[in-house]
N, C-alpha and C positions, 0 to 999 in steps of 0.2 A: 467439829460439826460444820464451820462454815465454811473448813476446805473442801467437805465430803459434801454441800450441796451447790459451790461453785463447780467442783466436778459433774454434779446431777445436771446444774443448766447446761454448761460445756457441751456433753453427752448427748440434751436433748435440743438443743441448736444444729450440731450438726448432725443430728437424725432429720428434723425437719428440713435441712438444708440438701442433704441426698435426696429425700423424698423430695423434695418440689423440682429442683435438678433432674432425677429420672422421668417425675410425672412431664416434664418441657420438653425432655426429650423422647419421650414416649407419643407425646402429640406431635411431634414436628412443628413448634410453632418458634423454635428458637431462631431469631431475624440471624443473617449475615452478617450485618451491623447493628450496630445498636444505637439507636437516636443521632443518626449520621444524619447532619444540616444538609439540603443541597436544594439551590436557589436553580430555578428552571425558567427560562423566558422563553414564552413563546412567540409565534411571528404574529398570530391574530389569535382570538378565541372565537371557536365556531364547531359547530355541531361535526363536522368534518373531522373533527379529529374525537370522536367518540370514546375509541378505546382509551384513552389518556384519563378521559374524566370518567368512565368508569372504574380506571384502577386508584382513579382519586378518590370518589364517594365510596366504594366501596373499600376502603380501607387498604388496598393491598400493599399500598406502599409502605402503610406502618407495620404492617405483617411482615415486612421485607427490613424492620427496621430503618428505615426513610422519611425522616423530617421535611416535607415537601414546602417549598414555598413558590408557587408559580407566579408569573409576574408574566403582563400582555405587553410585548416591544411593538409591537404594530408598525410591521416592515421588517423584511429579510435584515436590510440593512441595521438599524436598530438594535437587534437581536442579537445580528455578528458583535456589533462597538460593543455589547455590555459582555458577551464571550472573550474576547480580545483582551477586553479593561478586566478583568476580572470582576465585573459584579455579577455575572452568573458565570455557575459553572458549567451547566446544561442550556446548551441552544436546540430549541426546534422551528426550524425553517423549510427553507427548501436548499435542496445540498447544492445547487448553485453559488449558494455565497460561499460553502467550502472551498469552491474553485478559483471564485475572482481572489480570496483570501491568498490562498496558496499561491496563484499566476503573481500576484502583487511584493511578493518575498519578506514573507513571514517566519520568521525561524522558528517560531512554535504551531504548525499548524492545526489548523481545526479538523478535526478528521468523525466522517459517519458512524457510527456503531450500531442505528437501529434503524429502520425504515417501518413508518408507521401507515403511510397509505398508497396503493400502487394507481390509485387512478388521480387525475384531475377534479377538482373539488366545483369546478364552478360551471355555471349556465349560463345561455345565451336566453336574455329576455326583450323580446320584439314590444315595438308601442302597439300594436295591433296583434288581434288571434289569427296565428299560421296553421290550418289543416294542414296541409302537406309541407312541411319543410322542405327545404333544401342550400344548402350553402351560398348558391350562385346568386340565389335573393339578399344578398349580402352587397354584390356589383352596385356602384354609385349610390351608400349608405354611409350615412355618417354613426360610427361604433364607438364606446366608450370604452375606452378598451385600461389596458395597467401601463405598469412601470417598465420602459425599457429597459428589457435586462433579466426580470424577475419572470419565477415560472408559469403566472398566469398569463402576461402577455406572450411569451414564445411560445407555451403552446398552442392558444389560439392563432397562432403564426404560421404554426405547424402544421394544424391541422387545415387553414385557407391551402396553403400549397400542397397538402395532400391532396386539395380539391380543382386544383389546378390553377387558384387566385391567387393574384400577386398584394400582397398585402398593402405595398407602396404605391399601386396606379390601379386598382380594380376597389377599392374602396377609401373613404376617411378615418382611420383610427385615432379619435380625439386620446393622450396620455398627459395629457394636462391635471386632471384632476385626481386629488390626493386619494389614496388607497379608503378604502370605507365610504367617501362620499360621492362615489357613483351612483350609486342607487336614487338620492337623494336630489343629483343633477339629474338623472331621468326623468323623478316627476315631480322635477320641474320645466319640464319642455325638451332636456339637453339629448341630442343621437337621436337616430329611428333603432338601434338596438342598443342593449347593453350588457359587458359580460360580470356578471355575481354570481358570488358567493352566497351560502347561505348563513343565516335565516333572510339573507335581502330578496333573494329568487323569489323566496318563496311570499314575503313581507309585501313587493311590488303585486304581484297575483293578488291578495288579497283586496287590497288596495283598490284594485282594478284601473293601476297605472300601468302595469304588463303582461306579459306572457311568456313563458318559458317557452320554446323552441326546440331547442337541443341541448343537450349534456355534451360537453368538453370533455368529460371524463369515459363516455362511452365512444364519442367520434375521434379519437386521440390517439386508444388502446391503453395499454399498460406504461405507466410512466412511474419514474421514482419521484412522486411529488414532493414528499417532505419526508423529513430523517431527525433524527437526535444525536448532537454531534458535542463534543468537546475538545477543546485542545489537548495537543500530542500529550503536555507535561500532568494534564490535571487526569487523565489514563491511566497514565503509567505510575501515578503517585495515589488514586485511586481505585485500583480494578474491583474490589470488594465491591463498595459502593457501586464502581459501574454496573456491576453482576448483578446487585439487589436492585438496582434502579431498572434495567431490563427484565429480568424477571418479573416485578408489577405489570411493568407494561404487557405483558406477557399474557399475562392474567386478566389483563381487560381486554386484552385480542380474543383469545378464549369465549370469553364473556360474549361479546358483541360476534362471535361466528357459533354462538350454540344457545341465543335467544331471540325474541322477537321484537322488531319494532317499538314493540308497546313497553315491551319491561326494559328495554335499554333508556328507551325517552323516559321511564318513571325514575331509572337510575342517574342519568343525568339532568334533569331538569334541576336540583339546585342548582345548576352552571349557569343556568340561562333563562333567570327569575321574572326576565321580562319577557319571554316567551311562552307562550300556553302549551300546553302537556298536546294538546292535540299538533298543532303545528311544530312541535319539537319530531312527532310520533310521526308524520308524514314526510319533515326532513330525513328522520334514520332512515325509514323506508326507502326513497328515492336513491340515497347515498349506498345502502346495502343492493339494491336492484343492480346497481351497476358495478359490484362486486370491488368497491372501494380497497376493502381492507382483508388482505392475505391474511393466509393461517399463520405465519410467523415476521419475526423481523428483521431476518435475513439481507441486505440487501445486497444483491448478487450483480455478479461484472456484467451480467448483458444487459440489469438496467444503471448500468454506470456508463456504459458505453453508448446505449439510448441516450441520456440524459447527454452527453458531449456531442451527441449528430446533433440534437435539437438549438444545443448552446452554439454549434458550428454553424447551422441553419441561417440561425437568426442574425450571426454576426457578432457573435457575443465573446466568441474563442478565439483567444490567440496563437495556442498550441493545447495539443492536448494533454492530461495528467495519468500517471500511471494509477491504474485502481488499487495497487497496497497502500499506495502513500495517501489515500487520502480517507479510505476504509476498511473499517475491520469488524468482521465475522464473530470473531471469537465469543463476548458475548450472547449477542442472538442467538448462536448457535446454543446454547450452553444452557440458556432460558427455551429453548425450543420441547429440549432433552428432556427437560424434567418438569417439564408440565403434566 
C-alpha cells in the first residue's frame, strides 16, 4: 500500500512538473539565465539614458533572468577602475575610455557590445535669454565647460570648430570644476555660459539662473556618446548573460521609440525621486525631439570612426584603433532580431 501510493506521488509530481514546464514554455517567459548577478556602473545617472531605466522599472531585466545591481561611478574614469578591478562587470560610459584603456596596454580589454544614445546629452545654457542664437556669441566668453579628454568637453570642441572658433584663442573654457557641480558654479556667478546635462539645463531655467541656447546634441549630429562595454575575458566567459543583458536593454529601446513623453517620465520617475513627473516629462521630450536614441544597439564602424576624428580633433589620439578589437555586434545584433 505505501509503495503503490509513493508511486501515486511520484506520478503526480511529475505530471505537475511537465505541466508547468510546457505551461513556461508555451509563454515564452523562460529567462536565458537564471538569477545571473551582474553589477552595472554607470558614468552618471540622468534622464539621458532613459531606455536603461525603462528596462529597469519595467522589469525586463528579470524577464531576461538578470539580477541588476546598478551603481553611479560619476566619471568615465571611475567607471573604467571599477571595469578594470573587477567590481563591476558592465561599464556604461562613453566608449572613449575604451580607447585610452586599450592605447594604455591592457591585456584584457574593455570592448563596446551596445551603444545606447547616438546624440550628445547636454546643452549650452547662457546667463541671459538668447532670441537668436548663434555660436559666434561664444567669441570672448568665459564657458564652463568638462574634463579634458571626456566626451562632453570634445564635443563641444567639435562642434566650436565646426563653427569656425578656435576653442583655445576665441574664447575661455573654465575645466576646473568637478563634473556635476557646474551648474551649481553658474549660479553662483561662475562663466557668461555653461554646458549641462540634464535635469541641470533644465533645473537652472527654472530657477531663472539660465537659459538653454542650444542642444550639443542636435549642432554635433550623430555621435556614439555612450556604449555598454565589458572586458574581453568577462565576454567570452559570459555570452548568455551578455545576450540577456542586451536584450533588456533592447526592450526599453522599444519602449522609449513606441511611447510618449508622458508614459516614459511616468515609467521612469522612480529614478529620479527628486524630480517632479512634469520636469522629468519635458526632459524626455527635449531629449526624444532630437532623436537621442536609435531603433537598436548596434554600434556600427562609421560611428567608431566618428568618435576617433573627434578624439584625433581634440588631441586626445595617439593612433588610431582597429573597430573589431574594441567592438562587437554580435549581441545587439541578435537582441535587435528578436524583438
Amino acid at each position: 500500500m505505501k509503495r503503490k501510493l509513493i508511486s501515486l506521488l511520484l506520478s503526480f509530481v511529475l505530471m505537475l512538473v511537465l505541466v508547468t514546464g510546457c505551461g513556461a514554455a508555451a509563454a515564452g517567459n523562460k529567462p536565458a539565465v537564471t538569477g545571473e548577478k551582474v553589477v552595472l556602473n554607470e558614468v552618471a545617472h540622468s534622464i539621458f539614458y532613459a531606455p536603461m531605466y525603462v528596462a529597469i522599472e519595467e522589469g525586463y531585466f528579470e524577464q531576461e533572468g538578470i539580477e541588476l545591481e546598478l551603481v553611479t561611478g560619476f566619471g568615465a574614469d571611475k567607471t573604467m577602475t571599477a571595469v578594470l578591478s573587477g567590481e563591476a562587470d558592465i561599464g556604461f560610459m562613453g566608449s572613449e575610455a575604451s580607447i585610452y584603456t586599450y592605447l594604455g596596454g591592457t591585456s584584457d580589454p574593455v570592448v563596446n557590445f551596445a551603444q545606447l544614445t547616438q546624440r550628445a546629452g547636454n546643452f549650452l545654457v547662457s546667463r541671459e535669454p538668447v532670441d537668436h542664437f548663434s555660436w559666434d556669441m561664444l567669441k570672448g566668453k568665459n564657458v564652463l565647460g568638462g574634463r579634458a579628454g571626456g566626451m562632453p568637453e570634445m564635443v563641444f570642441e567639435y562642434i566650436l570648430k565646426k563653427q569656425n572658433i578656435d576653442p583655445q584663442t576665441d574664447l575661455s573654457i573654465d575645466q576646473s570644476i568637478d563634473f556635476g557641480s557646474t551648474a551649481a558654479a553658474f549660479s553662483g556667478g561662475q562663466g557668461d555660459f555653461t554646458v549641462e546635462f540634464e535635469p541641470h539645463a533644465t533645473s537652472l531655467e527654472a530657477k531663472g539662473d539660465g537659459y538653454v541656447v542650444a542642444s550639443l546634441g542636435t549642432d554635433s549630429g550623430y555621435v556614439p556618446y555612450t556604449a555598454f562595454s565589458a572586458k574581453s575575458s568577462y565576454i567570452k566567459e559570459h555570452p548568455q548573460t551578455l545576450q540577456a543583458f542586451t536584450n533588456a536593454l533592447q526592450k526599453g529601446m522599444d519602449y522609449v521609440n513606441s511611447h510618449s513623453p508622458e508614459e516614459i517620465a511616468k515609467v521612469i520617475q522612480p529614478q529620479f525621486e527628486e524630480t517632479d513627473l512634469e520636469t522629468i516629462t519635458a526632459i524626455v521630450k527635449r531629449y526624444a525631439d532630437q532623436d537621442t536614441w536609435a531603433e537598436n544597439l548596434v554600434f556600427s564602424e562609421d560611428a567608431f570612426t566618428l568618435l576617433q576624428n573627434i578624439l584625433e580633433e581634440a588631441g586626445e589620439l595617439e593612433k588610431r584603433v582597429a573597430y573589431e578589437d574594441l567592438v562587437t555586434t554580435e549581441f545587439a545584433e541578435k537582441a535587435a532580431q528578436t524583438k
